[in-house]
N, C-alpha and C positions, 0 to 999 in steps of 0.2 A: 504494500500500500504506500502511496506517494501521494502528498499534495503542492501543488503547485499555485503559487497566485502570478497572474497578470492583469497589467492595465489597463484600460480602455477608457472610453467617456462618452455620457449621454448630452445631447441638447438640451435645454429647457429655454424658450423663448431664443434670447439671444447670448444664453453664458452657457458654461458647458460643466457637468457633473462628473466625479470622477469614481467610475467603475470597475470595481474589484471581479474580476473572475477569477473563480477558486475551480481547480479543473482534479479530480481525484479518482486518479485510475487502481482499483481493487480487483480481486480477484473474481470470478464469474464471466458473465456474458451482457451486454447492454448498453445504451447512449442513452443519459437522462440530462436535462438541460431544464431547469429549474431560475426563480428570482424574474417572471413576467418577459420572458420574450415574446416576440410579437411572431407571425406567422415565416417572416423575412430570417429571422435570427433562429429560427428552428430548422430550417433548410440549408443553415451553413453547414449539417454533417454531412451532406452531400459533396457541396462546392469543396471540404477542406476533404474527403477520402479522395475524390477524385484527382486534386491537386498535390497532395503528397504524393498517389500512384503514380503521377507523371514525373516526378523529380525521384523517383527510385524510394521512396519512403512509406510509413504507411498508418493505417489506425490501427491501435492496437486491439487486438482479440479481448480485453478484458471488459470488466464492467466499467464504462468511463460516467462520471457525476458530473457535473457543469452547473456554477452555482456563477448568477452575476450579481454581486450586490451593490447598493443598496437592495434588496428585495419587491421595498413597495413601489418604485419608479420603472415605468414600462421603458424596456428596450426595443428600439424599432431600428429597422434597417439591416443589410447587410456588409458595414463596416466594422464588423462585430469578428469575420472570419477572421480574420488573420492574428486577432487579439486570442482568439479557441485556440488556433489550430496551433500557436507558440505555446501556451499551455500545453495542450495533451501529446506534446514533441519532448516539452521538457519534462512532463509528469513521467511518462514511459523512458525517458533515460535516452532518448534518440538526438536530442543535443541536450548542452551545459545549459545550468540554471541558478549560478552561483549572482552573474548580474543582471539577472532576468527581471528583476523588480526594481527598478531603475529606472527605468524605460515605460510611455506610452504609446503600446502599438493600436495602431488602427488601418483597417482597409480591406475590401472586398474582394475576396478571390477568381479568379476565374480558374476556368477547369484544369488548363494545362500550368495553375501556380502563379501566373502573371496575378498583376494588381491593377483593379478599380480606382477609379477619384472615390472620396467620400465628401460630404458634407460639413462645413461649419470646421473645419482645418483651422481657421484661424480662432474663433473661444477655445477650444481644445488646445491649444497651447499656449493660451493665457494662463487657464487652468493649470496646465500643466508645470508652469513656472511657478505659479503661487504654490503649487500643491509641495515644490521642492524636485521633481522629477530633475534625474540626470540629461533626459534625452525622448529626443520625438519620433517615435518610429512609423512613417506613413508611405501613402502610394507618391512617388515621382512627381506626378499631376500636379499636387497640392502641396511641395515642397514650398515653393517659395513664396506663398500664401502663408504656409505658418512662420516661417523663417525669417519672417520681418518684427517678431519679439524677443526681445535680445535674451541675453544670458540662460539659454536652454539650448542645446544642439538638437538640429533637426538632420535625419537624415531622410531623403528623398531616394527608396526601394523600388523596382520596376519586378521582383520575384521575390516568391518567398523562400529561396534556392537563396538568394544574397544575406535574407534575415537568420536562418539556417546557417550561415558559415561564419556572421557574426557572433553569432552567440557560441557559436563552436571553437572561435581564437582564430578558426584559418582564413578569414578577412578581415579586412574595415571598411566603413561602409562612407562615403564620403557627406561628408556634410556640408549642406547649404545654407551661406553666408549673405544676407543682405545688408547693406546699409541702409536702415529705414531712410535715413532724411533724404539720403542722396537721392534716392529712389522718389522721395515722396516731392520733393525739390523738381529733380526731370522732369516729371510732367504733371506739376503744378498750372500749368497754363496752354494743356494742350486741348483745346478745343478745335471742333471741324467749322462751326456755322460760326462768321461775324456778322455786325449790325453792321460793316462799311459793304455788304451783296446788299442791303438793302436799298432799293430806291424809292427818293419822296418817303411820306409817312413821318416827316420830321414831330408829330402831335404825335401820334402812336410812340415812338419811339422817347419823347418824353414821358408818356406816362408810364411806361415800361421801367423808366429811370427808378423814376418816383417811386414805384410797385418794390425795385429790389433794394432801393436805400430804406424804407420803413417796414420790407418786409412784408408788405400787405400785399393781397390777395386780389386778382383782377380778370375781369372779363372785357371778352373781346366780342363788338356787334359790328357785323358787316357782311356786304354780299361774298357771294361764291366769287373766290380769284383777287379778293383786295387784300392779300398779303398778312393775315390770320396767324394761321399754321407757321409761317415764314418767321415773322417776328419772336415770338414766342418759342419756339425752336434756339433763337439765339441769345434768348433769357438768361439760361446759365454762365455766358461769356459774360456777362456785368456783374455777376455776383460776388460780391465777395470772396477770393480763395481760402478755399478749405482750412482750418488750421489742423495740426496733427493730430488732435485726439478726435474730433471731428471728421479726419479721413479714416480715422482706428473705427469710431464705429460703424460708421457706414459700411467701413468693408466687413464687419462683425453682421452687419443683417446679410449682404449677399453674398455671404461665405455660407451661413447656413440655410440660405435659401436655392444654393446651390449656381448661384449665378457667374462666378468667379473665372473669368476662364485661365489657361494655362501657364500663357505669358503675365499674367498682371500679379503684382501680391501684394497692390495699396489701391484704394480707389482716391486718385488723387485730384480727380473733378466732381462738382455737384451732379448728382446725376440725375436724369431729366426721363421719366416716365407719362409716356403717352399712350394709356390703354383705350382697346376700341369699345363704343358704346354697346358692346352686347354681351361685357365684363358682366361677371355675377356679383352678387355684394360679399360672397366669403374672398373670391380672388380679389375686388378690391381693400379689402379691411383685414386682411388675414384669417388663419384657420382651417378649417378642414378634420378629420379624423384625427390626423397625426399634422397639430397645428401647422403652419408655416407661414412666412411673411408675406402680407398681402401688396400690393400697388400702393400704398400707401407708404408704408414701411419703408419699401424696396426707393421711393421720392426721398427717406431722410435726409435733411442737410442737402437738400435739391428743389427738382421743381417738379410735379406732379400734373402733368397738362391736358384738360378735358376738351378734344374739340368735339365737335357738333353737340353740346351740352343737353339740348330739349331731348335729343334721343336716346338718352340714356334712362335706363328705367328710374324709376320713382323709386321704389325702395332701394336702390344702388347709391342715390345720391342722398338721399335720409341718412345713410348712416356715417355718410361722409362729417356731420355734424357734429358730432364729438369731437373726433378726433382735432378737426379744426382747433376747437377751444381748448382743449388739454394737451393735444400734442403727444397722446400716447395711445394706443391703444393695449385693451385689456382681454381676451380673448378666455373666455372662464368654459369651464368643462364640469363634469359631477363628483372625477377627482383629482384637479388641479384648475388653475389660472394662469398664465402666464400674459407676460408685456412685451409690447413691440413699439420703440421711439417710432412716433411720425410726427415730427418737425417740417413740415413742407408747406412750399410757398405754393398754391393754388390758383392757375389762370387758363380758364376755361374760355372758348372761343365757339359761337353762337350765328346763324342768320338768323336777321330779325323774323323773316317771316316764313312759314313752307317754304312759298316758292323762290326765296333769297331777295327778293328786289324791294322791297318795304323802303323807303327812304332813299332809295337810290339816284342819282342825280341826273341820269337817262334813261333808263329804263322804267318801265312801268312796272308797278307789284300788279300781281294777280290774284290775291288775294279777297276774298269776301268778306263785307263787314263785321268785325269781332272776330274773324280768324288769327289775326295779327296776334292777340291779346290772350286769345286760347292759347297760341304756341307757346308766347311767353309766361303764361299760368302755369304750365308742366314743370318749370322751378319752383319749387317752393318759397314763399318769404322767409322762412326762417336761413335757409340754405343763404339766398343774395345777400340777405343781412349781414353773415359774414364776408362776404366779398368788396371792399375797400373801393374800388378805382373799377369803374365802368366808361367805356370808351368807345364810342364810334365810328369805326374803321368806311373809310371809304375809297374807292376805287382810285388806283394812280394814274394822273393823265399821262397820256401818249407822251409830251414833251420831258416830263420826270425820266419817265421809261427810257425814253433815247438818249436822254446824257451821259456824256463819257466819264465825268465825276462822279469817284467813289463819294458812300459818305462819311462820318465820323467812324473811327474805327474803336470795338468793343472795349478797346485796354483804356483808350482817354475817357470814356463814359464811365467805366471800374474804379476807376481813379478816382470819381467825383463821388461815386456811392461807396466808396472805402471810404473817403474822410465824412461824411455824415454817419457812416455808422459808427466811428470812431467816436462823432459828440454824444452817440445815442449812448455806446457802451460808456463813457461814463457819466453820463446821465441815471442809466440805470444799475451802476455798479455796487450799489449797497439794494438791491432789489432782485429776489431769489427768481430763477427762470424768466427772467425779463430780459431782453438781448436789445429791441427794437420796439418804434414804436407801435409796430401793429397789434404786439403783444399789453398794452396798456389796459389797465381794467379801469375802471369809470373814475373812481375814486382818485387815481393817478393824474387822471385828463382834465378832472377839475382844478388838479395842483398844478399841472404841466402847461395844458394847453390854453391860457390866461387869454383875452383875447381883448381890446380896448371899446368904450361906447361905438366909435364906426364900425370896427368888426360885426359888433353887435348888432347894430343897425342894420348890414348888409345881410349878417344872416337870416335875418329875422326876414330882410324885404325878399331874400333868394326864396326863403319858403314858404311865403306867402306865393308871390308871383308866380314859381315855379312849381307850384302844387306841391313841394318834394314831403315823404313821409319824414315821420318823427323821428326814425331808425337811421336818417342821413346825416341826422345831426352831428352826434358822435364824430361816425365814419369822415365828415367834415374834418373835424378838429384834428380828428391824427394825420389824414394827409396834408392839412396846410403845418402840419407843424413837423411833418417830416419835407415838403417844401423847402420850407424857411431852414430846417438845416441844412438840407441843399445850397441854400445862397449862405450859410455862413451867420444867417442872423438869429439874436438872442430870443427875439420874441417872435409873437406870429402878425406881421402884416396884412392889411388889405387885399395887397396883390397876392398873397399868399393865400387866403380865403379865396379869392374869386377866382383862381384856378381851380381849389381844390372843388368847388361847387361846381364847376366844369365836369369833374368827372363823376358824377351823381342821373346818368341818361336816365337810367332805370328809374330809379325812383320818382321821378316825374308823372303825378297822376297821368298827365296828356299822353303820353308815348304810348306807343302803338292804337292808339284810337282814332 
């Protein structure tokens, strides 16, 4: 009788658990596998007999026991094989186990011994550092994924024939070295789309500004072809760049969301998800059987971008509402809960009517009376409420189109919304989860957003005149007063207000009637 323990680790949201498997090969006849696997993790005695047989090795004749614990945390997946089959190699005496618990292995077998990517490589060796682990034992794939957390060796395996000869003295197995910063440095600023392809749209393109310096949230109204999708696409280029622990988590959700590809082992741009309107609301907000990060999630510390908005179902976009306001989502089961950061900036792009030409400045809508108003009904008020910055996209003349002038280019706009969010952060720097102004709760805006009798005045005459609801008011204050950090100025101005009231379409009892 022999027991063995090895390492491994479970997900839970977005940190990773560290799992003991106790592997204890006795005398008799049997394979029991015990401590909640799921159907995936009961099938590795298959993938790991077949795998050994191919590398000249084998499972042993005896009664093998296979215990993973914690117990009451379900194991899912099959990156579980290669953490068994080191076990019941070293329980039967077929390699050394003297530094076998030192080491977290993980990774999926294939038949002929080769190795799978797994999931969430990078929590797994977070874990695995704090836990004290000597060393990271995984598939090749996902080397340099984990390998961007320091003081742990990882080694990057392509057979389980190399893990085998490790533990046996007659190899070493080479280990992958990144330089986080350098790495996260490189391509700090590699974006594809700039704002100088765009032509004309110089009002679109300010309000866009405006949207990623205070961080608010914005829709986009206009026909089919006036440059929508286009603008919004090149959003991420003015954002603020990523800071390190901000690229660490981001790559922490699409590491275990499996999204990571081979070459990358930092996400070191905002990243920009545009799912199509016939998303479900678990694929947007996270979840499933065996949870996983939703569209939402997967936008952290990015931009999350909704076009053609009215098509999207009604209950899809309901529950996009929390998350808005908390910036987390909480995804609860009957025996656990787990969290998923969704931090994301929200700009959804809309024609005003069915047939796109509502307002158009040549074309005719073809729309029937109150249809306008129907399409735009299918959002909800509570939904637009959150939405900051409303703006009117219209079509570029022919003479814009033909100029051979670029226009401003995304790094000199970046510039302008770095040093405004620079007054915001310390404006809000004794203020817990507060970054920006779009984050401001009421009580904040009464202290912050002070505004003088004309101010006054003018708001007051905007929402009479302009019908606007009582829910613009607010919305008002935070963009004029991330404006006015735009220009550098301490208070909020006039001309600060009368733009920000500019971008309030929606709210306008008159529109689409």
């Amino acid at each position: 009788m022999k027991l063995i323990k090895t390492y491994g680790s479970a997900i839970q949201g977005v940190d990773a658990i560290t799992i003991t498997v106790e592997v204890n090969v006795d005398t008799g006849v049997n394979f029991f596998m015990v401590g909640l696997p799921d159907s995936a993790v009961k099938e590795s005695q298959q993938r790991i007999e077949s795998a050994l047989s191919y590398i000249g090795y084998r499972l042993p004749g005896k009664k093998i026991v296979i215990n993973m614990a914690p117990a009451d945390i379900r194991k899912e997946g099959s990156a579980y094989d290669l953490t068994i089959a080191t076990g019941i190699l070293a329980a039967s005496d077929q390699i050394g186990s003297t530094n076998i618990d030192r080491y977290i292995i993980m990774g999926e077998l294939s038949l002929d011994g080769g190795l799978q990517p797994i999931r969430g490589a990078l929590p797994i060796a977070i874990e695995a550092r704090k836990k004290g682990f000597e060393g990271f034992i995984l598939p090749k794939q996902n080397a340099r994924e984990a390998a961007i957390v320091g003081d742990i060796k990882v080694y990057g395996v392509e057979n389980i024939k190399e893990v085998i000869d490790f533990f046996n003295g007659e190899k070493k197995l080479e280990q992958t070295i990144i330089n986080t910063r350098d790495e996260f440095y490189a391509s700090l600023n590699e974006y594809e789309f700039d704002f100088m392809d765009v032509k004309g749209q110089e009002n679109i393109k300010r309000a866009l500004e405006i949207a990623a310096a205070g961080g608010h949230n914005a829709i986009l109204i206009g026909p089919p072809g006036s440059g929508k999708t286009m603008l919004a696409k090149r959003l991420p280029s003015i954002l603020p760049p990523l800071n390190l622990h901000e690229a660490l988590e981001t790559t922490k959700i699409h590491s275990v969301a499996g999204r990571m590809s081979r070459s990358t082992s930092l996400i070191a741009v905002r990243p920009f998800r545009a799912p199509h309107h016939t998303i479900s609301d678990v694929a947007l907000v996270g979840g499933g059987t065996n949870p996983q990060p939703g569209e939402i999630s997967l936008a952290h510390n990015g931009v999350l971008f909704l076009d053609e908005l009215p098509e999207f179902k009604r209950t899809v976009l309901e529950v996009l509402r929390q998350p808005i306001e908390d910036r987390v989502v909480t995804i609860s089961r009957a025996r656990f809960s787990v969290e998923y950061p969704a931090s994301f900036m929200l700009v959804a792009a809309m024609n005003p009517c069915p047939c796109g030409y509502y307002n158009h400045p040549t074309i005719q809508c073809m729309c029937g009376p109150g249809i306008v108003q129907k399409y735009l009904n299918k959002i909800s008020g509570p939904l637009l409420d959150r939405i900051d910055i409303h703006v009117e996209v219209v079509p570029v003349p022919f003479k814009e189109l033909s100029e051979a002038r670029n226009g401003e280019k995304s790094a000199q706009v970046r510039e302008r919304v770095v040093k405004a969010r620079k007054i915001q952060e310390e404006r809000y720097q004794e203020k817990k989860n507060i970054h920006c102004n779009a984050q401001m709760t009421s009580k904040q805006l009464r202290e912050i957003c002070k505004i003088d009798s004309t101010g006054q005045l003018m708001l007051k005459n905007a929402m009479e005149k302009l019908s606007l609801s009582a829910r613009a008011y607010d919305r008002i204050l935070k963009v004029s007063r991330t404006i006015a950090d735009l220009e550098g100025s301490a208070g909020i101005l006039s001309e600060h207000l009368a733009e920000a009231i500019h971008y309030r379409s929606l709210d306008r009892e008159s529109w689409g009637k």
